[in-house]
N, C-alpha and C positions, 0 to 999 in steps of 0.2 A: 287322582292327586293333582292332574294339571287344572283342573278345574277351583279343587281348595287353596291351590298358589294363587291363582290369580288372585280369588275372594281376597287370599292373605293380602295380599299386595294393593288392591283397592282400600282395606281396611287401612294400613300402616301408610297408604298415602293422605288418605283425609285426615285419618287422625296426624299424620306430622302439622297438616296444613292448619289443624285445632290449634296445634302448640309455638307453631308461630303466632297465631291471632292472639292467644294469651301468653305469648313470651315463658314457657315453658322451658329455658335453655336446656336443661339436662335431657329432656327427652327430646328436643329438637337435633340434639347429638347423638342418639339413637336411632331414632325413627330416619332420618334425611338416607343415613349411609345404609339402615335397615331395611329398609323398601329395595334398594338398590340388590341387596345381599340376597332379595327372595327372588327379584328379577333374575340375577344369575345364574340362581339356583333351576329357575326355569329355564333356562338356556341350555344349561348341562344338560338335562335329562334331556334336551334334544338332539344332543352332537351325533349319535347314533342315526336320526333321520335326514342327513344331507350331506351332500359333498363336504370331506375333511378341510378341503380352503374355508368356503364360506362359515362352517359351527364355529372355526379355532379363531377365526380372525373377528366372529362376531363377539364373541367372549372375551377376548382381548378387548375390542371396543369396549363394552361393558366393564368390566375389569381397571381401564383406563377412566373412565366416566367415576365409578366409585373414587378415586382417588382424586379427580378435581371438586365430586362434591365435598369431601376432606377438608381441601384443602379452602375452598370457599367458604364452608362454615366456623374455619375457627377464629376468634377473636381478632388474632391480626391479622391486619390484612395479606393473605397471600393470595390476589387475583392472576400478578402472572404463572403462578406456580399453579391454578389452577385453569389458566388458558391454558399452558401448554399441554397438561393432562388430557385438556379436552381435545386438544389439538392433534394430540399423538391417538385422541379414543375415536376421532373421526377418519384419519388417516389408515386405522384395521376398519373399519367401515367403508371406505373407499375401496379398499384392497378385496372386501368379501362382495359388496357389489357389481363394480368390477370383472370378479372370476366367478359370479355367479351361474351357473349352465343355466343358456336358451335367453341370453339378453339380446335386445335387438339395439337397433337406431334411435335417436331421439333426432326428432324435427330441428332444422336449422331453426328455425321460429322460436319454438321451447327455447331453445338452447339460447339464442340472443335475449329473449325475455328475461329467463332467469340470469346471467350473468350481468343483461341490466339493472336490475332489480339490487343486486349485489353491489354493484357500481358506484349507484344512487346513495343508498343506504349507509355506504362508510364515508361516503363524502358528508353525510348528514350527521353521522358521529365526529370525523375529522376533529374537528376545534375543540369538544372535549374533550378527546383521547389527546392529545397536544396536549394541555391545559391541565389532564391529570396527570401523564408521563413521559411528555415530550417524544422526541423523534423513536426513540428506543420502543414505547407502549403503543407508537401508531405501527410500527413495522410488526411487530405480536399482530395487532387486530387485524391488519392488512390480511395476514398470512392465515389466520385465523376464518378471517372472510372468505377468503380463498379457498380454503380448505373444505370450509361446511358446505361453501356454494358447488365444490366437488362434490363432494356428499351428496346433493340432491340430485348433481346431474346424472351421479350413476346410477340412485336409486332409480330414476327413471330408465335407464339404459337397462334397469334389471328388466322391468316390464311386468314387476310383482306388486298387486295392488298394497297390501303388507308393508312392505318395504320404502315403498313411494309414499304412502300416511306418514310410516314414523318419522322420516325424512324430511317431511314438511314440518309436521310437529317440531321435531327438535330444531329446525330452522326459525319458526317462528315464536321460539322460547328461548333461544338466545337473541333473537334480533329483540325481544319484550325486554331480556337482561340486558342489554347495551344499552337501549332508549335508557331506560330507568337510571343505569347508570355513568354514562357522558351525555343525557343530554337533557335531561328532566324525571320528575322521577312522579311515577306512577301509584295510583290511588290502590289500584288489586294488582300490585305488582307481582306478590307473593303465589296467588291465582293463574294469573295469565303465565309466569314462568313454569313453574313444576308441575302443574296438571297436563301441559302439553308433553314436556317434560318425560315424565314417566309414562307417558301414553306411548310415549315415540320408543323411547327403552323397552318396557314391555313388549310392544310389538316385532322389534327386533328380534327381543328373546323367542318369541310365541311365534315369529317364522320357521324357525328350527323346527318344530310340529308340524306346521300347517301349510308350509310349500314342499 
């Protein structure tokens, strides 16, 4: 069965990524929250193999994640109501990271690079997070920034290769979503976000099995 999720799930992500190239709305309202619903569905059938912290809080992540793709794809725009989603679906990712059993240390080094890197990066957004919603949407991004850049440090603190891909994944799938959106906007925008995207999702879910 975990094997024909997956397939399902590979299939319902190329195909969403068909129906943005041809503006398919109605099945782009499908498919987007769809793929997420199989990912979950994979998660579930995992909570039985790992510590209770880590399954519940990663389903929650997940759980939260469905909900700012919601809220990102409908007509009006609801960005902050889908930062926050994301923000609270990072923060049960933190949490299961985290109280992951058998995490070790992350290198001072690691640890300065990546918080650099994060640093860098919203300074390089700054002017047009300003520019689309003043001080109020640069404290969102700030904390947002904050947050995912947690995320990765602890994936790395897990010391789970798993967990450390999707990590980066989703890191470099919303840093793809910000460029495009304060700061210039991208040719395979649609590409570069969602394949990392749901790579990174997936893989969460697929730890629940596989660590």
């Amino acid at each position: 069965m975990l094997l024909s999720l997956s397939f399902l799930t590979m299939f319902l992500g190329v195909f969403y990524l068909f129906a943005v190239e041809k503006q398919y709305r109605s099945w782009m309202y499908i498919l987007k929250p769809g793929t997420m619903v199989i990912i979950i569905f994979i998660a579930i059938l995992g909570l039985g193999n790992v510590s209770f912290t880590y399954g519940w809080w990663i389903l929650a992540g997940l759980l939260f994640s469905i909900f700012g793709d919601i809220f990102l794809m409908l007509p009006r725009d609801r960005f902050v109501y889908g930062l926050v989603s994301f923000l609270a679906g990072h923060v049960c990712y933190v949490v299961a990271f985290w109280y992951f059993p058998g995490g070790g240390s992350v290198s001072i080094w690691i640890s300065g690079a990546l918080f650099l890197v994060a640093i860098l990066y919203l300074m390089k957004l700054s002017k047009g997070v300003v520019n689309s919603g003043g001080s109020v949407l640069f404290l969102a991004v700030t904390a947002y920034v904050t947050i995912i850049t947690a995320m990765v440090w602890t994936a790395l603190y897990s010391q789970q290769p798993l967990i450390i891909a999707g990590a980066i994944l989703f890191f470099f799938s919303d840093a793809i979503l910000a460029w495009d959106r304060f700061v210039g906007k991208l040719t395979y925008r649609n590409f570069l976000v969602m394949i990392p995207y749901y790579l990174a999702q997936y893989l969460f879910a697929i730890s629940l099995h596989w660590i």
